[in-house]
TORFI-139882 format. One line per 2 residues: number of its first residue (from 1); for each residue x, y, z of C-alpha. Coordinates in Angstrom, 2 decimals. Layout:
N
NUM) X Y Z  ...
This chain:
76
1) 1.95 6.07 16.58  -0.12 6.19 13.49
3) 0.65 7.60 10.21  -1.61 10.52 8.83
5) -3.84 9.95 6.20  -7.70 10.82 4.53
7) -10.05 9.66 2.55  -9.14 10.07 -1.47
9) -11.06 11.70 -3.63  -10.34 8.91 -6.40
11) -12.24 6.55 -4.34  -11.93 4.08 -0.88
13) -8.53 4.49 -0.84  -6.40 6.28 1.78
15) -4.40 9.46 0.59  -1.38 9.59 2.19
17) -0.25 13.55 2.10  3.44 12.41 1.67
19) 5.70 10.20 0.55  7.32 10.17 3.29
21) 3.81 8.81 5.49  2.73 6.46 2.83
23) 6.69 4.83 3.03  5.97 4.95 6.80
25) 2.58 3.34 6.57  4.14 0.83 4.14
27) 6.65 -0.38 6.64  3.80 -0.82 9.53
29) 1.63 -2.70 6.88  4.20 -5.19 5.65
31) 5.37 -5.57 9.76  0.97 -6.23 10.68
33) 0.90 -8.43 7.81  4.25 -10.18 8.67
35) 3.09 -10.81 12.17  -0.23 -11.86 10.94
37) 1.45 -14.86 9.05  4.08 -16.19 11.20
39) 0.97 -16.37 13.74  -1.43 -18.19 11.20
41) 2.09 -20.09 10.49  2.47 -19.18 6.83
43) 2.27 -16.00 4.76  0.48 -17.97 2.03
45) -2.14 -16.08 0.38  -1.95 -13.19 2.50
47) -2.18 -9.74 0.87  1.13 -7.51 1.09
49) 1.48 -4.21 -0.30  4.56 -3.83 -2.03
51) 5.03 -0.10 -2.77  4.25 3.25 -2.76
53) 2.63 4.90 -5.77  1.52 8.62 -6.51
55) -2.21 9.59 -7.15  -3.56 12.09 -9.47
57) -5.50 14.05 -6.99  -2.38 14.56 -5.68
59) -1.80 11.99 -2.65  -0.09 8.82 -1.89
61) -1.75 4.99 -2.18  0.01 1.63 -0.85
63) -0.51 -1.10 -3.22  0.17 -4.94 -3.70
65) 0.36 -4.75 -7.63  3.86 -4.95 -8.56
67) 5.13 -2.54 -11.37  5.50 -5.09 -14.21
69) 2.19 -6.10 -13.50  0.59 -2.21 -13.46
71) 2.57 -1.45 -16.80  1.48 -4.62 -18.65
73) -1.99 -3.50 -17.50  -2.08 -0.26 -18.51
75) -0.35 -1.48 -22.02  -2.96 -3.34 -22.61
């Protein structure tokens, strides 16, 4: 079953309408990409979103940035 989702208005992402669908989504991205690997025989170099993080139009994006890396960022 797929999880719900549109196009954002912030850009190409997907806008998950809930937390609760972009944790879902999360899950069945880190499982493709986990599959994906152990068939290519390592996980090296593969990108693998780590979290969930609010938008602010409102929705829900999946990213691979970590949190330390997003705050130094936006510090900067």
């Amino acid at each position: 079953m797929t999880v719900d989702w549109k196009q954002c208005e912030c850009g190409v992402k997907r806008d998950f309408l809930t937390r609760a669908n972009a944790e879902k989504a999360l899950g069945k991205a880190k499982a493709k990409r986990g599959r994906r690997g152990d068939a290519l025989g390592t996980r090296r170099g593969l990108r693998i979103e780590h979290r969930v993080y609010s938008c602010e139009f409102g929705g829900f994006h999946l990213t691979a940035e970590s949190r330390s890396s997003y705050a130094f960022r936006v510090a900067a």
